[in-house]
VOBA-505243 format. One record per atom (N, C-alpha, C, O): x, y, z; residue number from 1; residue in three letters. Coordinates in steps of 0.2 Angstrom, whole numbers. Each point is the difference from the previous one (the first is absolute). Example, Ala and Ser with C-alpha at 12.3 -4.5 7.8 and 13.67 -1.06 7.14 Angstrom:
+-------+-------+-------+-----+------+
|    xx |    yy |    zz |  nr | rest |
+-------+-------+-------+-----+------+
|    66 |   -28 |    39 |   1 |  ALA |
|    -4 |     6 |     0 |   1 |  ALA |
|     4 |     6 |     0 |   1 |  ALA |
|     5 |    -1 |     3 |   1 |  ALA |
|    -7 |     6 |    -7 |   2 |  SER |
|     4 |     6 |     1 |   2 |  SER |
|    -4 |     5 |     3 |   2 |  SER |
|     3 |     6 |     1 |   2 |  SER |
+-------+-------+-------+-----+------+
END
This chain:
+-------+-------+-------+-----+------+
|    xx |    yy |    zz |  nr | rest |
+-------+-------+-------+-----+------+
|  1139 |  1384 |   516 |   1 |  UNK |
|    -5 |     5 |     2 |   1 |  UNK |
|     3 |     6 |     4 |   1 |  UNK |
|     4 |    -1 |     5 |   1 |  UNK |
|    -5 |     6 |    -9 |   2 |  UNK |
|     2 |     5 |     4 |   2 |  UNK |
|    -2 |     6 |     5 |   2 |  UNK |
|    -6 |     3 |    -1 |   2 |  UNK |
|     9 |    -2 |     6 |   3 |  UNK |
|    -6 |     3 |     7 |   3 |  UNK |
|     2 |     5 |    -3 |   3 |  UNK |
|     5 |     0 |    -4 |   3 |  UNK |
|    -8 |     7 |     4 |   4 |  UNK |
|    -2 |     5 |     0 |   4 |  UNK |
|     3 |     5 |     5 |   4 |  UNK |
|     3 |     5 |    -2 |   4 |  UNK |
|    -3 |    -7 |     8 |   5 |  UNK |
|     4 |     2 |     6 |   5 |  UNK |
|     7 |     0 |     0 |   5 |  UNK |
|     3 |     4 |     3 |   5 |  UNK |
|     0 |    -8 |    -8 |   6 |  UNK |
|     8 |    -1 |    -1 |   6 |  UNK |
|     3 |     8 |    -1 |   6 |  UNK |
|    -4 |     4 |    -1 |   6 |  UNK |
|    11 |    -2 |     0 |   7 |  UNK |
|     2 |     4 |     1 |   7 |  UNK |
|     2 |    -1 |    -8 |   7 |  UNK |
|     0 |    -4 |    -5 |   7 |  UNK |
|     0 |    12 |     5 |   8 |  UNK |
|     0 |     2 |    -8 |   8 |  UNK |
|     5 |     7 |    -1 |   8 |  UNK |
|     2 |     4 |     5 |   8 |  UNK |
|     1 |    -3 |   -11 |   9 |  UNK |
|     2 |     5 |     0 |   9 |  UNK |
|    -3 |     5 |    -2 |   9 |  UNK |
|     1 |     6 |     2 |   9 |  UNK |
|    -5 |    -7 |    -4 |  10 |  UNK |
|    -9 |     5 |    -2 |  10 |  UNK |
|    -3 |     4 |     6 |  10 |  UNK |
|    -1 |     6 |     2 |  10 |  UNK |
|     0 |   -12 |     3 |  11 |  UNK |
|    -4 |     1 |     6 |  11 |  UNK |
|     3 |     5 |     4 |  11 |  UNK |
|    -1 |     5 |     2 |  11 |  UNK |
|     8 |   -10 |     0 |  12 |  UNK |
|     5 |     7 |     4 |  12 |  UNK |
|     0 |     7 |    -3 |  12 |  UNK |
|     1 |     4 |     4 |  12 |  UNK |
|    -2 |    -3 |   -11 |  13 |  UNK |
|     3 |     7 |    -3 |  13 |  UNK |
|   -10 |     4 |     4 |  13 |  UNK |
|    -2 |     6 |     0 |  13 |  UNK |
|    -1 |   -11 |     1 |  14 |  UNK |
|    -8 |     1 |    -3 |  14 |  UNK |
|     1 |     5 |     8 |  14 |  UNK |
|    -1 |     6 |     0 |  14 |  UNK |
|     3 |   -10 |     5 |  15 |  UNK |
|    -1 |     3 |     7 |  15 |  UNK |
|     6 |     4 |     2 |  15 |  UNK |
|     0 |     4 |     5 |  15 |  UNK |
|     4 |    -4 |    -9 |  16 |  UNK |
|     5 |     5 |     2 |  16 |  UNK |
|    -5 |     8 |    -6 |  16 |  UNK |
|     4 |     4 |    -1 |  16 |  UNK |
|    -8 |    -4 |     1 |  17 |  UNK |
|    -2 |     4 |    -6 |  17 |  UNK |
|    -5 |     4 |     5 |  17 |  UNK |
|     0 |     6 |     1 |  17 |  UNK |
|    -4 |   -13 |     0 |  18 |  UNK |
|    -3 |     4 |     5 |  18 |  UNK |
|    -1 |     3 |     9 |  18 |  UNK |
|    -4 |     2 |     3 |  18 |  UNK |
|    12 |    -5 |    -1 |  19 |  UNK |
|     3 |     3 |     6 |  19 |  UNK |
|     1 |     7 |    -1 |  19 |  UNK |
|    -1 |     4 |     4 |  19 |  UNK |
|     4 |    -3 |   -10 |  20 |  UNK |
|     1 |     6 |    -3 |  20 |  UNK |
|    -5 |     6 |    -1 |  20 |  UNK |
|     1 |     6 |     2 |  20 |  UNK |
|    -7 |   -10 |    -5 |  21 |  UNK |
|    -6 |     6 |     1 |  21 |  UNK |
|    -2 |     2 |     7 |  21 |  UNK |
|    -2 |     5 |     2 |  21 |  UNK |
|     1 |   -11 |     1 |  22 |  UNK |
|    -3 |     2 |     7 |  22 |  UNK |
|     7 |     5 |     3 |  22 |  UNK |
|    -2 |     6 |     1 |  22 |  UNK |
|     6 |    -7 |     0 |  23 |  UNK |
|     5 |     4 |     2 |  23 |  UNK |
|    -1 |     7 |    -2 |  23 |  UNK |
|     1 |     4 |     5 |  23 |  UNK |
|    -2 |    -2 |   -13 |  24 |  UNK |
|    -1 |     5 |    -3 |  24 |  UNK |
|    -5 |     3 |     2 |  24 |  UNK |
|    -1 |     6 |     0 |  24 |  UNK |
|    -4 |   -11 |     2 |  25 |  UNK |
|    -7 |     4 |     2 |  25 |  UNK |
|     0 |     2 |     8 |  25 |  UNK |
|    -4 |     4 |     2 |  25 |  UNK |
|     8 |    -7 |     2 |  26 |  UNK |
|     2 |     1 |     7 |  26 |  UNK |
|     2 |     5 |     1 |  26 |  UNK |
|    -2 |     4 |     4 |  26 |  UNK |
|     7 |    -1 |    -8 |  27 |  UNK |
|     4 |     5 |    -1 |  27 |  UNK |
|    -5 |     6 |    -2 |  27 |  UNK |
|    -1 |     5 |     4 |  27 |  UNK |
|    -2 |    -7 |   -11 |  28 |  UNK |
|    -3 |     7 |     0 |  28 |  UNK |
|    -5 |     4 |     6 |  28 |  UNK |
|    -1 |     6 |     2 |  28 |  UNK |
|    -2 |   -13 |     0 |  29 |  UNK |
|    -6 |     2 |     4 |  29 |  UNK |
|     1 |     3 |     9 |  29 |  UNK |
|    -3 |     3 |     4 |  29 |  UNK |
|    10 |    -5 |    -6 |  30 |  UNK |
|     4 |     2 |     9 |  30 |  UNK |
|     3 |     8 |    -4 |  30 |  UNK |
|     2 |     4 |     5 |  30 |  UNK |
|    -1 |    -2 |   -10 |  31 |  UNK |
|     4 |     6 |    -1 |  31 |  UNK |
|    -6 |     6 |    -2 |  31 |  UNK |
|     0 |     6 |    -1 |  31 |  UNK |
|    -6 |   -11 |     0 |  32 |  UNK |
|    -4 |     6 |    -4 |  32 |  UNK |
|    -7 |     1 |     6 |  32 |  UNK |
|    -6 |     0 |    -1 |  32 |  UNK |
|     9 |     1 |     4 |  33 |  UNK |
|    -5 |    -3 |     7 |  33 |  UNK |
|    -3 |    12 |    -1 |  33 |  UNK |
|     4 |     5 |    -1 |  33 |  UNK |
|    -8 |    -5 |     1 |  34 |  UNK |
|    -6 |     6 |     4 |  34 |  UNK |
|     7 |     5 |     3 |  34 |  UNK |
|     3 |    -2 |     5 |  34 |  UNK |
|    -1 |     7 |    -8 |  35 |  UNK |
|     3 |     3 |     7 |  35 |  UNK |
|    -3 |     7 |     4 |  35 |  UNK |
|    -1 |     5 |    -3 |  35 |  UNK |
|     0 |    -6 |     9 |  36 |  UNK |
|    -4 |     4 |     5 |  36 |  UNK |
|     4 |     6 |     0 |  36 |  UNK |
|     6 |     1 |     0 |  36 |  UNK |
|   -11 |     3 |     1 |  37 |  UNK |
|     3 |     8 |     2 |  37 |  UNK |
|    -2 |     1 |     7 |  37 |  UNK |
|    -5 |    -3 |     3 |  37 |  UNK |
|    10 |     7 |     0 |  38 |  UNK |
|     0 |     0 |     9 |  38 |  UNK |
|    -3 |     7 |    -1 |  38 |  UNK |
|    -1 |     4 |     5 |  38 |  UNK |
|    -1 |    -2 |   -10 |  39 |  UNK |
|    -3 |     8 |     2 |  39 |  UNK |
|    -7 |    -1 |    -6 |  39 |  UNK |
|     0 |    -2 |    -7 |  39 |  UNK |
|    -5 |     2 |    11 |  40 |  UNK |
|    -7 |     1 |    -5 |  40 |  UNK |
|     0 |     7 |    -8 |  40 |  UNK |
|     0 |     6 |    -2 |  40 |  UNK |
|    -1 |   -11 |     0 |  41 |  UNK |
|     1 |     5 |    -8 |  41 |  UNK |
|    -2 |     8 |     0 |  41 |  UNK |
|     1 |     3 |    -5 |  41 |  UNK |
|    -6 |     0 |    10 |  42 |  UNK |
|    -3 |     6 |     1 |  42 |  UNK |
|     4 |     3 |     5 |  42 |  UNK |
|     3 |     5 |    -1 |  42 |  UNK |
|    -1 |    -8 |     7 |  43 |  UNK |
|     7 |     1 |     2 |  43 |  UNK |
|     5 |     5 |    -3 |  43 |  UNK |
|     1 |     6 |     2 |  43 |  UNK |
|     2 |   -10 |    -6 |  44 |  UNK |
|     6 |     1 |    -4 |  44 |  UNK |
|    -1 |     8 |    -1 |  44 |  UNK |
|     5 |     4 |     0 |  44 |  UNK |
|   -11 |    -2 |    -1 |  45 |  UNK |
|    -2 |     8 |    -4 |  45 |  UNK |
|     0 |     6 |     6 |  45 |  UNK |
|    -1 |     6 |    -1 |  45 |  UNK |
|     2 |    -9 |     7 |  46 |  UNK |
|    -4 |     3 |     4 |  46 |  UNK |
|     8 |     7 |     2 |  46 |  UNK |
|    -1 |     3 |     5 |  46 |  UNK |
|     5 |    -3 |    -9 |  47 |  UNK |
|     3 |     7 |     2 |  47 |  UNK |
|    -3 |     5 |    -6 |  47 |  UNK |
|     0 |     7 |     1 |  47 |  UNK |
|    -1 |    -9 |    -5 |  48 |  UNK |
|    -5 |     4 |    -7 |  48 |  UNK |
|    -4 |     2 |     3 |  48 |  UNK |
|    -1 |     5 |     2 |  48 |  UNK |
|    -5 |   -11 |    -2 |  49 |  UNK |
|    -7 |     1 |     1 |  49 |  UNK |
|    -4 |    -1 |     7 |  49 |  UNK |
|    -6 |     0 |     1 |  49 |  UNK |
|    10 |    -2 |     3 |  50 |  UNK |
|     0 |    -1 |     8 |  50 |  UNK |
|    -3 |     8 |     3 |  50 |  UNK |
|     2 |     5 |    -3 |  50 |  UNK |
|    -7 |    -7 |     8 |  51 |  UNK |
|    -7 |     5 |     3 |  51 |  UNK |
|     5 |     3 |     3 |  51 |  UNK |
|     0 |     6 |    -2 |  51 |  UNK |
|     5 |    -6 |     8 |  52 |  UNK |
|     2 |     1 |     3 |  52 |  UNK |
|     4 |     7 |    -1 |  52 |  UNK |
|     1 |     5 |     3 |  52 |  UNK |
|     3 |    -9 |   -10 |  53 |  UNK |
|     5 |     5 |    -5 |  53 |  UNK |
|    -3 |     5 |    -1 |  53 |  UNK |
|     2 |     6 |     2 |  53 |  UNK |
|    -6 |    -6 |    -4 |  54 |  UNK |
|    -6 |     5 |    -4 |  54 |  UNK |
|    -3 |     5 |     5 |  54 |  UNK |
|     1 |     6 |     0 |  54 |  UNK |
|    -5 |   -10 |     6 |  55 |  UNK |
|    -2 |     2 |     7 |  55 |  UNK |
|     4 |     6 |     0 |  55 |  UNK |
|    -2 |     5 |    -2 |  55 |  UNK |
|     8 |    -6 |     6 |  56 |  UNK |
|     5 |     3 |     1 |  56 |  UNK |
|     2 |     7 |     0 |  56 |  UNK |
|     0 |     5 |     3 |  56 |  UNK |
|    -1 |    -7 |   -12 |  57 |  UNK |
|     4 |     8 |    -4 |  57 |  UNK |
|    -6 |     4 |     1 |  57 |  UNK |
|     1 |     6 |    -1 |  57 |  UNK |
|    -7 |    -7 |     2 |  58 |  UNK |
|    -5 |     5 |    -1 |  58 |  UNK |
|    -1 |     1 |     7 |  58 |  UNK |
|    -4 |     4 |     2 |  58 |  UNK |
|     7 |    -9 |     3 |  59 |  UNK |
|    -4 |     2 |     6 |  59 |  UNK |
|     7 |     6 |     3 |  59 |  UNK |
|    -2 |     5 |     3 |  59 |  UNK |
|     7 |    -5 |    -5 |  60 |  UNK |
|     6 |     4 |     2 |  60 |  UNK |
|    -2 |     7 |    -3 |  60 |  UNK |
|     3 |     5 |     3 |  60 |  UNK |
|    -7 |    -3 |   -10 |  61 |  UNK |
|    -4 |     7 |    -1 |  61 |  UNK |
|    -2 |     2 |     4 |  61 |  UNK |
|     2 |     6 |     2 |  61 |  UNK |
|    -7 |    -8 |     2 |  62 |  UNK |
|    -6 |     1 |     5 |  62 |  UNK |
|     2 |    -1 |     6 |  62 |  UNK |
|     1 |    -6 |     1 |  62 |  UNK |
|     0 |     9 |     4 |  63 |  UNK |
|     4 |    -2 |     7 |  63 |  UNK |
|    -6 |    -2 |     4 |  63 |  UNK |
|     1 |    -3 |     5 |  63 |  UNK |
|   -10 |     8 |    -8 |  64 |  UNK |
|    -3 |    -5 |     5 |  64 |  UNK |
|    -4 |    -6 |     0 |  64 |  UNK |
|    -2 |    -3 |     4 |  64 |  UNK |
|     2 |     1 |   -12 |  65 |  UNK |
|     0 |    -6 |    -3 |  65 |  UNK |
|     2 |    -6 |     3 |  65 |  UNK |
|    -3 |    -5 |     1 |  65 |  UNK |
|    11 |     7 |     0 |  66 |  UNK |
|     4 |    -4 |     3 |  66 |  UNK |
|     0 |    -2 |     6 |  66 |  UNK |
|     0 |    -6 |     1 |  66 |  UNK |
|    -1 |    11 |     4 |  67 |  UNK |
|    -4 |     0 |     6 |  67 |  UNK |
|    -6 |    -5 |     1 |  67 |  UNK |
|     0 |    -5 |     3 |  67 |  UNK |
|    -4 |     6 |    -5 |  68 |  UNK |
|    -7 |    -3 |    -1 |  68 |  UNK |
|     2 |    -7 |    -1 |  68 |  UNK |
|    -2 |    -5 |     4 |  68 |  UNK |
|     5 |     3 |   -10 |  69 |  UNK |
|     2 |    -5 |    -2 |  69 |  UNK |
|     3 |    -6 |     5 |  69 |  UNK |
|    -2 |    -6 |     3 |  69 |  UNK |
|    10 |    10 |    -2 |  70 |  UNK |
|     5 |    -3 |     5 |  70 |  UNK |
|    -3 |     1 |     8 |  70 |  UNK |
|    -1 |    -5 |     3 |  70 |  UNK |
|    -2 |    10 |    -1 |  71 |  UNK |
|    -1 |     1 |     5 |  71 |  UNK |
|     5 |     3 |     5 |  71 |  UNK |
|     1 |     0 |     6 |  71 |  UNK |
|     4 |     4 |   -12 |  72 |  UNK |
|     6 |     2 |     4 |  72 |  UNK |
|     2 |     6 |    -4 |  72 |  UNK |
|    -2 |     0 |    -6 |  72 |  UNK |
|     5 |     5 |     8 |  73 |  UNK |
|     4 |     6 |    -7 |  73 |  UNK |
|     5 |    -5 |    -3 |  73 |  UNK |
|     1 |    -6 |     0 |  73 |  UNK |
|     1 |    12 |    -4 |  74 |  UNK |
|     5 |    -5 |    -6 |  74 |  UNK |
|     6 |     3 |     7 |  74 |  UNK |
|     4 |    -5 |     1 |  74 |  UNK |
|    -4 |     9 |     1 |  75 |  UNK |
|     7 |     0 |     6 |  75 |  UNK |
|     0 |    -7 |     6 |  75 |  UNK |
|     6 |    -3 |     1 |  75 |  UNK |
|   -13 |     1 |     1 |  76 |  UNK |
|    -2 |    -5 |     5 |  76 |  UNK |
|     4 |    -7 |    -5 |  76 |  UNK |
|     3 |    -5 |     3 |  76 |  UNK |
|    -3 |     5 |    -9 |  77 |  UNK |
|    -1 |    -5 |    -2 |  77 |  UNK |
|     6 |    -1 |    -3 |  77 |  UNK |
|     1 |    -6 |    -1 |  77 |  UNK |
|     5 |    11 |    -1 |  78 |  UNK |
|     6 |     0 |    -1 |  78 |  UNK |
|     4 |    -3 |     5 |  78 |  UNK |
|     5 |    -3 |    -1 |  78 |  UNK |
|    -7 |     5 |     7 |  79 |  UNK |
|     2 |    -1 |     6 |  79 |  UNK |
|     0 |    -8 |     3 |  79 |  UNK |
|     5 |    -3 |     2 |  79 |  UNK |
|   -10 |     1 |    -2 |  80 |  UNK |
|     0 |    -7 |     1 |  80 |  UNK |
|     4 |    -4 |    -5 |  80 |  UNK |
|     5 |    -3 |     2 |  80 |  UNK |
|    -6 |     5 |    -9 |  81 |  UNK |
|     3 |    -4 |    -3 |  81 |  UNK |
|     7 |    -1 |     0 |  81 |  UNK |
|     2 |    -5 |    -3 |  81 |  UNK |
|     1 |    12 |     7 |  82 |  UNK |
|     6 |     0 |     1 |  82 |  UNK |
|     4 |    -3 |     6 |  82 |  UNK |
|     6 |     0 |     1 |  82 |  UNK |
|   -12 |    -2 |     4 |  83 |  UNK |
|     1 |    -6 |     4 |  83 |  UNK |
|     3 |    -5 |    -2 |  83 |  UNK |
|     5 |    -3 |     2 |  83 |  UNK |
|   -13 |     0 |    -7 |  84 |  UNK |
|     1 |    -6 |    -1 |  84 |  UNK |
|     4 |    -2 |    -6 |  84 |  UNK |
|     2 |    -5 |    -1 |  84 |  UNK |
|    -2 |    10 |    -4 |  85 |  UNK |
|     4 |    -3 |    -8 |  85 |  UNK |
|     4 |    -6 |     1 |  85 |  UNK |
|    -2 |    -5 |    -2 |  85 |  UNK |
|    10 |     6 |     6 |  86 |  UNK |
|     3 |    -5 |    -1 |  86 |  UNK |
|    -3 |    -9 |     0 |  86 |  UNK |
|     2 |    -6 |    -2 |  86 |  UNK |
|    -9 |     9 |     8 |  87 |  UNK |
|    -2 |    -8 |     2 |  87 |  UNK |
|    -3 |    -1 |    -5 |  87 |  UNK |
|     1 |    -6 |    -2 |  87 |  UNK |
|    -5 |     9 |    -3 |  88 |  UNK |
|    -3 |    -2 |    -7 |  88 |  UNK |
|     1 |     3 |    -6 |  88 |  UNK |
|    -4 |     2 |    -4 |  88 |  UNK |
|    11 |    -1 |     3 |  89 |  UNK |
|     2 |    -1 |    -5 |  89 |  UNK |
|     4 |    -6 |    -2 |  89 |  UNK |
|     5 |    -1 |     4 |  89 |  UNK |
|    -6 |    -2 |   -10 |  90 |  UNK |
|     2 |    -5 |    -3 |  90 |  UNK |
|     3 |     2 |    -6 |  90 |  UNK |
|    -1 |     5 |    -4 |  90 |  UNK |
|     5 |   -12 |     4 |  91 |  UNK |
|     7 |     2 |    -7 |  91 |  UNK |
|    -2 |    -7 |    -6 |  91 |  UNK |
|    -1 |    -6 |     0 |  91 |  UNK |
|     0 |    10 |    -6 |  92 |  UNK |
|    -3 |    -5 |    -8 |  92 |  UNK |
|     5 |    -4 |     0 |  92 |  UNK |
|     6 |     1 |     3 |  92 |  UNK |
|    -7 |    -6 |    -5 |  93 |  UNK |
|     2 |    -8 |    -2 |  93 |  UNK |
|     1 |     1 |    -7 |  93 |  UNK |
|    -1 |     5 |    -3 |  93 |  UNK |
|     2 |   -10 |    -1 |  94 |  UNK |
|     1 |    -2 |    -6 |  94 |  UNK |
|    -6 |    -3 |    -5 |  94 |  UNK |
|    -1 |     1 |    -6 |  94 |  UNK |
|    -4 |    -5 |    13 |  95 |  UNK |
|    -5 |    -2 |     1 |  95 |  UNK |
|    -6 |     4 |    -1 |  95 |  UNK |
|    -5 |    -1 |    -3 |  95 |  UNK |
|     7 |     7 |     6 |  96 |  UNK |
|    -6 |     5 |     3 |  96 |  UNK |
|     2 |     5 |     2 |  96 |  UNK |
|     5 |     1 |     3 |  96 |  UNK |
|   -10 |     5 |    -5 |  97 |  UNK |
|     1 |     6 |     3 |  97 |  UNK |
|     0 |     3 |     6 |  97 |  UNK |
|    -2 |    -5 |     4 |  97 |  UNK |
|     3 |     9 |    -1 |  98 |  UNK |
|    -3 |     1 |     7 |  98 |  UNK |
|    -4 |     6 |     0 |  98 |  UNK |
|     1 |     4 |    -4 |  98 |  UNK |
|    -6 |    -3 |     9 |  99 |  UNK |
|    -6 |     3 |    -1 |  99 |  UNK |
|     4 |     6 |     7 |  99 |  UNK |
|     1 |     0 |     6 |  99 |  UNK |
|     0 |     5 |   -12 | 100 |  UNK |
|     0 |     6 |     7 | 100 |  UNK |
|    -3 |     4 |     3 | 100 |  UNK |
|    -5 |     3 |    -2 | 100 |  UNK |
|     7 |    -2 |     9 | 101 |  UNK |
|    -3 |     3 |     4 | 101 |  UNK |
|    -3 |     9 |    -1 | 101 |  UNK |
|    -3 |     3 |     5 | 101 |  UNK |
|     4 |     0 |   -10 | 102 |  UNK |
|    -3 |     7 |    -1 | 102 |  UNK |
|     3 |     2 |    -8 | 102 |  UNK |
|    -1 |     6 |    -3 | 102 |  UNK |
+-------+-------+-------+-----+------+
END
C-alpha cells in the first residue's frame, strides 16, 4: 500500500514549479506597483497654461490694471520682490521644476 504523502520525484519537481510561480508573481506585483506623480497632472502645465503666467504679461501692459490688481505699481512691486527674491527663489531638481518668482 502505498501513501500518497511519500516523497516523489514528480511532487518535488510539482512544488519546486510552483515556488517558482509564486515568486514570479511576487516579483511582478512588487515591480509593477501604481507609480505616483509628486506634481498633479494640471500642475505639470502650469508654466504654459498657469493664470498667473498669463495674469502677468497683460497686467505688465496696463500699469493701472496692475495696481488695481497687485495693489502696488509695477515699481512698488519690483522692489519688494527685490527684497525678498533670494528668500523665494528656488532651484529645479531632476524630479521637478521650480516655480519662479516673476
Amino acid at each position: 500500500m502505498e501513501d500518497s504523502t511519500l516523497w516523489s520525484p514528480d511532487l518535488e519537481e510539482k512544488k519546486e514549479e510552483e515556488e517558482e510561480e509564486e515568486l514570479l508573481m511576487l516579483f511582478w506585483a512588487l515591480n509593477n506597483k501604481r507609480k505616483k506623480n509628486w506634481v498633479y497632472e494640471a500642475n505639470m502645465k502650469q508654466l504654459e497654461c498657469g493664470e498667473y503666467h498669463h495674469l502677468i504679461q497683460e497686467l505688465e501692459m496696463d500699469e493701472e490694471k496692475f495696481q488695481q490688481y497687485f495693489r502696488l505699481t509695477p515699481a512698488q512691486f519690483s522692489e519688494i520682490l527685490s527684497f525678498i527674491e533670494q528668500d523665494v527663489k528656488k532651484q529645479g531638481t531632476n524630479y521637478r521644476k521650480s516655480i519662479s518668482s516673476w
